[in-house]
C-alpha positions in Angstrom: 15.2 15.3 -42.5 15.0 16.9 -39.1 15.5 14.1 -36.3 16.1 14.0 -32.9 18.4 11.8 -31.4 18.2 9.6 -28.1 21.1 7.6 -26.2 20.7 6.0 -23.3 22.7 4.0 -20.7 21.7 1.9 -17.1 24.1 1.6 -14.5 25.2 -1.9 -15.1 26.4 -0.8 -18.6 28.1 2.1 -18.4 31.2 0.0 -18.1 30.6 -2.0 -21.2 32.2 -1.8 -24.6 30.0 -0.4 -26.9 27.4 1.0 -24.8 28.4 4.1 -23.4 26.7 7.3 -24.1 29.5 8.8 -26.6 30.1 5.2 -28.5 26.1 5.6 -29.3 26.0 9.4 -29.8 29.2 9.3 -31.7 27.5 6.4 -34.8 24.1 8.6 -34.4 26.1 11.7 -35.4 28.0 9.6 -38.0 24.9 8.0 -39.4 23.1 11.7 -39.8 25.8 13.3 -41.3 26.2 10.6 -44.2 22.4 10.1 -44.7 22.1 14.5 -44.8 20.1 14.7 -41.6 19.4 17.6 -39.4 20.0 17.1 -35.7 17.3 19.0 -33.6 18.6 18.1 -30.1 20.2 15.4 -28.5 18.5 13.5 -25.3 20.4 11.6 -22.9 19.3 8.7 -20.1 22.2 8.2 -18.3 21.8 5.6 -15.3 17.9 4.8 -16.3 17.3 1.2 -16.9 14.8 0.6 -20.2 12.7 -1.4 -18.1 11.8 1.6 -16.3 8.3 3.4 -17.0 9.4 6.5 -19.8 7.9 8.6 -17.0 9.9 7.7 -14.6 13.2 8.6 -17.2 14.0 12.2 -17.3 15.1 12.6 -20.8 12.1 10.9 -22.1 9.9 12.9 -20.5 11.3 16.2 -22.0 11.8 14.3 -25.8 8.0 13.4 -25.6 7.5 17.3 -24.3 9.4 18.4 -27.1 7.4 16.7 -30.1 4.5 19.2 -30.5 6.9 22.1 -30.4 10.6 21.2 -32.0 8.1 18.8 -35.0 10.6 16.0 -35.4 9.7 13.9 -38.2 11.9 10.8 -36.9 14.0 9.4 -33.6 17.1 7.9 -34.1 18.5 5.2 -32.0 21.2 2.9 -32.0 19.3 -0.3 -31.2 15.9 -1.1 -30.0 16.7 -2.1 -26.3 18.3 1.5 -25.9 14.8 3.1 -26.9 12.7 0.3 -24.2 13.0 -3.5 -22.8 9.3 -3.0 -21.5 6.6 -4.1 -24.4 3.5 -2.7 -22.3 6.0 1.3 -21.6 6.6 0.6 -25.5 2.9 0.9 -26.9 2.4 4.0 -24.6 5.3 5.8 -26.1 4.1 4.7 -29.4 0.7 6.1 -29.5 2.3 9.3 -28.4 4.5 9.3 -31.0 1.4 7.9 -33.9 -0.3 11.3 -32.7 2.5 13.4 -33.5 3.0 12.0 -36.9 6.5 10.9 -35.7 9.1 7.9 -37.0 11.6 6.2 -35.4 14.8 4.0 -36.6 17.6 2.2 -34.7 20.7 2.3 -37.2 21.9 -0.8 -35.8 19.2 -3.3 -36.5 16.1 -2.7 -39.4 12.5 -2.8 -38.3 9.6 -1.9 -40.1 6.6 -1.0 -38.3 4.5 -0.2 -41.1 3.3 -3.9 -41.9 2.1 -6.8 -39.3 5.3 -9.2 -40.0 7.0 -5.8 -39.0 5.1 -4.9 -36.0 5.7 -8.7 -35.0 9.4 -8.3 -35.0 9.4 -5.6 -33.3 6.9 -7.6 -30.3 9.5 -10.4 -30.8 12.7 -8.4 -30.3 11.5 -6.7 -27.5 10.1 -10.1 -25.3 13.8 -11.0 -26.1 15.0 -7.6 -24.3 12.6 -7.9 -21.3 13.6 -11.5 -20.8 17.6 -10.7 -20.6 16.6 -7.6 -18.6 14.7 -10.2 -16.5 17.3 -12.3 -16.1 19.9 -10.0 -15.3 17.7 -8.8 -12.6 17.2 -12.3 -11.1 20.4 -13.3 -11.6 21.9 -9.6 -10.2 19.1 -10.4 -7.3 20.6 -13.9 -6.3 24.3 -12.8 -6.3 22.9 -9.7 -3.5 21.3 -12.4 -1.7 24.0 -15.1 -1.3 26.3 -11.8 -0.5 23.9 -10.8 2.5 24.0 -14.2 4.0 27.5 -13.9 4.0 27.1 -10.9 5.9 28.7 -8.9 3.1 27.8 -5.4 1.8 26.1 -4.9 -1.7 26.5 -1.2 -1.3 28.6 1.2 0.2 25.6 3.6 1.3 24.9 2.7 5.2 22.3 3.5 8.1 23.8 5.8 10.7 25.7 4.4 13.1 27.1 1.9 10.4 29.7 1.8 8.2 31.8 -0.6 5.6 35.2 -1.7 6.7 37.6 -4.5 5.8 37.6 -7.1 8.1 40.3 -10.8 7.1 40.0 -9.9 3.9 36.4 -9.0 3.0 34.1 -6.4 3.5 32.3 -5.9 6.8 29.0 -4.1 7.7 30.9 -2.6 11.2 29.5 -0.1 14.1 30.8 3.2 12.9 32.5 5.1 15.8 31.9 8.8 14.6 28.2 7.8 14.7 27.8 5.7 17.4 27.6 7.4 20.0 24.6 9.6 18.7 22.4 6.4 17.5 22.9 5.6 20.9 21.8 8.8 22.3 19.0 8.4 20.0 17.4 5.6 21.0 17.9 6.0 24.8 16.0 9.7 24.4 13.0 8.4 22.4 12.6 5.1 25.1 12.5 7.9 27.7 10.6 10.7 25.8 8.5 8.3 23.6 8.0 11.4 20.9 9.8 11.8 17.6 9.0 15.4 17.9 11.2 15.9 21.2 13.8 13.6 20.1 14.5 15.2 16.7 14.6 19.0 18.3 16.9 17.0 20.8 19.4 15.5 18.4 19.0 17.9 16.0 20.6 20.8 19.0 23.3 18.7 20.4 24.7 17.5 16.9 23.7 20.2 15.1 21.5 18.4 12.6 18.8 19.4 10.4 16.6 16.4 10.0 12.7 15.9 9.7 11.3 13.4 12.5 10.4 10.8 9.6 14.2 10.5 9.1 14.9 9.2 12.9 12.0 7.3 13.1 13.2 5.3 9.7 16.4 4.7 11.9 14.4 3.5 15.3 12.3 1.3 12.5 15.7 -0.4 11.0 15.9 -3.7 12.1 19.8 -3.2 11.4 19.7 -2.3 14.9 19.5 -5.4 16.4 21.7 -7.1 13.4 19.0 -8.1 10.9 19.2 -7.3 7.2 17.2 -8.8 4.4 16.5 -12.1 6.1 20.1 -12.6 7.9 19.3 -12.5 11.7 23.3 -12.2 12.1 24.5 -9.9 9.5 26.3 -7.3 11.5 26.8 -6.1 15.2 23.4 -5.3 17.0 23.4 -1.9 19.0 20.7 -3.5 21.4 18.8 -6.7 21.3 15.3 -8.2 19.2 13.2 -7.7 22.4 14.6 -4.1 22.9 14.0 -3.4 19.5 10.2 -4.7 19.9 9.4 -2.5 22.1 10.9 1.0 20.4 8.7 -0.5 17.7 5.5 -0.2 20.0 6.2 3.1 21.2 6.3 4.4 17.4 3.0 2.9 17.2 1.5 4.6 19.7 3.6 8.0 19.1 0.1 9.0 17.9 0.1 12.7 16.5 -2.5 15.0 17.6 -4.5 16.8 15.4 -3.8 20.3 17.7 0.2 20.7 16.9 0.3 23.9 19.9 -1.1 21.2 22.7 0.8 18.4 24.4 -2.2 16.1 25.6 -1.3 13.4 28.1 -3.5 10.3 27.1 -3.5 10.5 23.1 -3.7 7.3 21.6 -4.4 5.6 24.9 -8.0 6.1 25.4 -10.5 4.4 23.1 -14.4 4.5 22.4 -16.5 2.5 24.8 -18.9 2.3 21.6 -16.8 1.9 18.6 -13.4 0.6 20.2 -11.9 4.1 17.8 -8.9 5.9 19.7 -10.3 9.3 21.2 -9.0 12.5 19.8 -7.8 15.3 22.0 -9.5 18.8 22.1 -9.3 21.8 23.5 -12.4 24.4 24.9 -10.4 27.1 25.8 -10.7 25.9 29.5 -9.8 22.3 29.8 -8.4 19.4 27.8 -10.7 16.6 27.2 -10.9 13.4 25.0 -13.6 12.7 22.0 -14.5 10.3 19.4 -13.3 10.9 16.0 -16.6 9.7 14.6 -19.0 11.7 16.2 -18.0 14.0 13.5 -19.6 12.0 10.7 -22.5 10.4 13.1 -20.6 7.2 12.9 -20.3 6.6 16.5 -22.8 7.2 19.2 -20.8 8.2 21.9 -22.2 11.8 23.6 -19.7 11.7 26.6 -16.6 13.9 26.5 -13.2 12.3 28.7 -11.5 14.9 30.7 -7.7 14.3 31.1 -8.1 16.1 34.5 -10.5 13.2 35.8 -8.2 10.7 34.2 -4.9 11.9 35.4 -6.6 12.1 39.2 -7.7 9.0 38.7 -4.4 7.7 37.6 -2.5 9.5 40.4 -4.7 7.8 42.8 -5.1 4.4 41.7 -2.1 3.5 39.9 -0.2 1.6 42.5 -3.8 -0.7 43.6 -4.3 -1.3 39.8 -0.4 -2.3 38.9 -0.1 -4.4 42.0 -3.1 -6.2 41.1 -2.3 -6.6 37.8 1.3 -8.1 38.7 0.1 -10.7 41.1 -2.2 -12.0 37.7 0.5 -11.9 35.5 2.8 -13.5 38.4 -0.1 -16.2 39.0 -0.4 -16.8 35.1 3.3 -17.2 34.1 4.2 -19.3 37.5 1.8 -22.2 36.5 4.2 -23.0 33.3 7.2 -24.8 34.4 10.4 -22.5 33.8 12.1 -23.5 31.1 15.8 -22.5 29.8 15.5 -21.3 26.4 19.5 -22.7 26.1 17.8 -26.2 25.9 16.3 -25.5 22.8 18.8 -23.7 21.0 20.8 -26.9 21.7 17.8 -28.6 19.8 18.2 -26.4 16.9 22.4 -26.9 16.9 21.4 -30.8 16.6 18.5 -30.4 14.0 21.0 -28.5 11.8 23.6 -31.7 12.1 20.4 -34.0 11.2 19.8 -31.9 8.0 22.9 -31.5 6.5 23.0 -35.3 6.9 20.1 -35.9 5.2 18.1 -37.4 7.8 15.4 -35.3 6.7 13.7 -33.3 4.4 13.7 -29.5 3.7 10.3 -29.6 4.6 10.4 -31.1 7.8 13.9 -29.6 8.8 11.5 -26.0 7.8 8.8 -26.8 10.2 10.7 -28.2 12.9 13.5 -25.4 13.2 10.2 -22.8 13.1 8.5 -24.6 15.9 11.5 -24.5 18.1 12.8 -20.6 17.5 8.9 -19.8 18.1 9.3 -21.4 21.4 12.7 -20.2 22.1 11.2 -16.5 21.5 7.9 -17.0 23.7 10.5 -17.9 26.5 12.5 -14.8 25.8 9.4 -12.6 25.7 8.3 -14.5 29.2 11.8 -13.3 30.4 11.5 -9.7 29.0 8.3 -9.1 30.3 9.8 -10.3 33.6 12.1 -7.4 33.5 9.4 -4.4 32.1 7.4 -5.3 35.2 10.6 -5.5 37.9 11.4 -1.8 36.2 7.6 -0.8 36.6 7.5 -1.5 39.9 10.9 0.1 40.6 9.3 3.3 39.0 6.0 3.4 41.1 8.0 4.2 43.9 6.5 6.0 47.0 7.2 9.1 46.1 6.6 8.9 42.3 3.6 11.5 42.3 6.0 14.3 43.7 8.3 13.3 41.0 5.4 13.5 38.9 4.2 16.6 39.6 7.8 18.1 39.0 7.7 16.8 35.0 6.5 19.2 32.0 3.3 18.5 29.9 5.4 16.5 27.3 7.3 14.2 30.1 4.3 13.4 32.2 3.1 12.1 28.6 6.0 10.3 28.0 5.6 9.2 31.6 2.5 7.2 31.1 3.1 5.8 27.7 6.2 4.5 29.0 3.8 2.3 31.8 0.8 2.0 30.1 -1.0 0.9 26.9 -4.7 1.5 27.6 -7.0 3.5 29.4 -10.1 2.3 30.2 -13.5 4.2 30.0 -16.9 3.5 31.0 -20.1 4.7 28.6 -20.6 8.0 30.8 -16.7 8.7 30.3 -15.5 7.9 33.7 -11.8 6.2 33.7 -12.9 2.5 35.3 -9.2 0.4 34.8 -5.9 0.4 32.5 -4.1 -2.1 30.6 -0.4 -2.1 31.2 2.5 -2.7 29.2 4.1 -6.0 29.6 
């Protein structure tokens, strides 16, 4: 009989007696030679859990490639869960294997698919495989956990900047030095250049670095950053702070990419449709640079007026200090008719609510409730105070001679310039810049 034969291992098993790749291929070899069988090929899963789709396990996919071509008439395997632990990835494999007139056996346990008390055992022994595999996976999940909120390392692999160190005893997530100094770098050129594009041609020349801009942006995206990991608000050293970390997260938002990659236009992603609230698309005429909607293309929008940056930037240039200052005295009105309160005071609050939990003075539920309400208030106070401090540095920027500064700045820093102050640009119906919306 000519069979094929298939071993396979997940990570978590290699280690184990009786389950490593050789141990099975070794009794499949054994088992063929006394029983006179011809071995085709041998096909190998090593590090693939049986849980996973076969599609998604590389030797699987070339064994089912395989059948039309090599005609095995059976697959041997030591037991069922090294063939699958998934019932549903199971049946597909199956009716792949019905339509190619093939068998299978596992020399280690006897099934017989051919009647329905058969075909139930096999059902039965593989709920019993997906339920360990479960298990293992919840139980493998909680052991992760509980290490993370120890502020313990389940893996070796780290972000850049970060790295795993022994610290009393036990394994630290720690600033790594050989890296710091470019995360650094990094997130003090994208605040001031607020485009991945310049930032990775940037980084990529000084530390000689080939990587795409999805890469850094995936690091300016890692809350890590500012200490969090997986629900742990404290599980290593921050590089900068949550409010800090809020706001790189806004300029990625707004790092808007422009359809026309040769052009650096000034006001994408801050203009939006008077009529359909859409953010206007840059163009180009061969002349000027103006600003459209994106669903006059498909009649979706019934906007007919074209923005021209060169209105808007005049506009800008001559208004900006009248609309900022106005703006600031109603923010300065609206935050000075709260009472100023210390955000200490509450985080005192929290330190006591902790002491009235563990001593049972109340339940989970309310100790849940109570402990959100207070770090939502503690955060609103340390947004009022952040905000505070954009608007001091605003108005440091808009100095008196700012527009000859201005003036001196490339295409891609004035850009940066105005996404640094402000997050909308206001348009009237005809297309005539009316107010802005700054960032607070």
């Amino acid at each position: 009989m000519n069979v094929i034969l298939y071993v396979r291992v997940s990570t978590e098993e290699q280690s184990r007696s009786g389950l490593s790749l050789e141990t099975q291929e070794k009794a499949l070899k054994e088992y063929c030679e006394r029983n006179n069988h011809t071995i085709i090929d041998i096909y190998r899963d090593a590090g693939f859990s049986a849980r996973k789709p076969y599609n998604k396990r590389p030797e699987m996919m070339r064994l089912i490639s395989d059948l039309k071509e090599r005609k095995p008439q059976k697959i041997l395997f030591t037991k069922l869960d090294r063939w699958f632990r998934n019932i549903k990835e199971y049946y597909k494999v199956q009716e792949i294997l019905d339509a190619h007139d093939v068998a299978w056996s596992a020399i280690w346990e006897n099934y017989n698919t051919d009647t329905a008390s058969g075909r139930l055992h096999v059902n039965i022994m593989l709920s019993v495989a997906q339920d360990e595999s479960d298990r293992t996976s919840e139980r493998i999940k909680s052991i992760h956990h509980a290490a993370i909120m120890r502020g313990q390392p389940i893996s070796g692999i780290q972000p850049i900047g970060f790295k795993v160190d022994v610290i009393d005893g036990k394994k630290r997530v720690v600033h790594d030095p050989e890296q710091s100094a470019m995360l650094i770098e990094l997130i003090e050129q994208f605040e001031l250049h607020q485009s991945l594009h310049v930032v990775t041609r940037y980084i990529n020349t000084k530390y000689n670095r080939a990587s795409a801009p999805a890469n850094y942006k995936k690091i300016l995206t890692n809350p890590m950053l500012y200490g969090k990991y997986k629900g742990n608000d404290n599980y290593t050293e921050p590089y900068i702070t949550k409010e800090r970390f809020d706001d790189l997260q806004q300029i990625i938002q707004r790092n808007i990419r422009v359809s026309d990659k040769r052009r650096t236009y000034l006001f994408s992603g801050l203009i939006r449709c008077p009529v359909c609230d859409c953010a206007l698309g840059g163009c180009y005429d061969g002349a000027r640079m103006y600003y459209r909607c994106r669903k006059r293309y498909n009649a979706t929008c019934q906007s007919k007026h074209n923005v021209s940056e060169l209105r808007v930037e005049r506009y800008l240039l001559d208004n900006i200090r009248d609309l900022f200052d106005g703006y600031l005295l109603r923010w300065t009105v609206k935050h000075n008719r709260r009472k100023k309160e210390d955000p200490e005071r509450y985080k005192k609050q929290l330190e006591r609510l902790n002491d009235v939990y563990i001593d049972g003075n109340i339940t989970k539920e309310q100790y849940r409730q109570r402990t959100k309400a207070l770090k939502d208030k503690i955060a609103e106070l340390n947004r009022s105070d952040h905000g505070s401090l954009q608007l001091s540095k605003l108005k440091n920027l808009l100095t008196s001679d700012f527009e000859r500064d201005y003036n001196l700045l490339n295409r891609e820093h004035k850009r940066s310039f105005w996404r640094q102050i402000i997050k909308q640009i206001v348009v009237d119906l005809d297309g005539h810049p009316v107010d802005v919306i700054f960032l607070d």
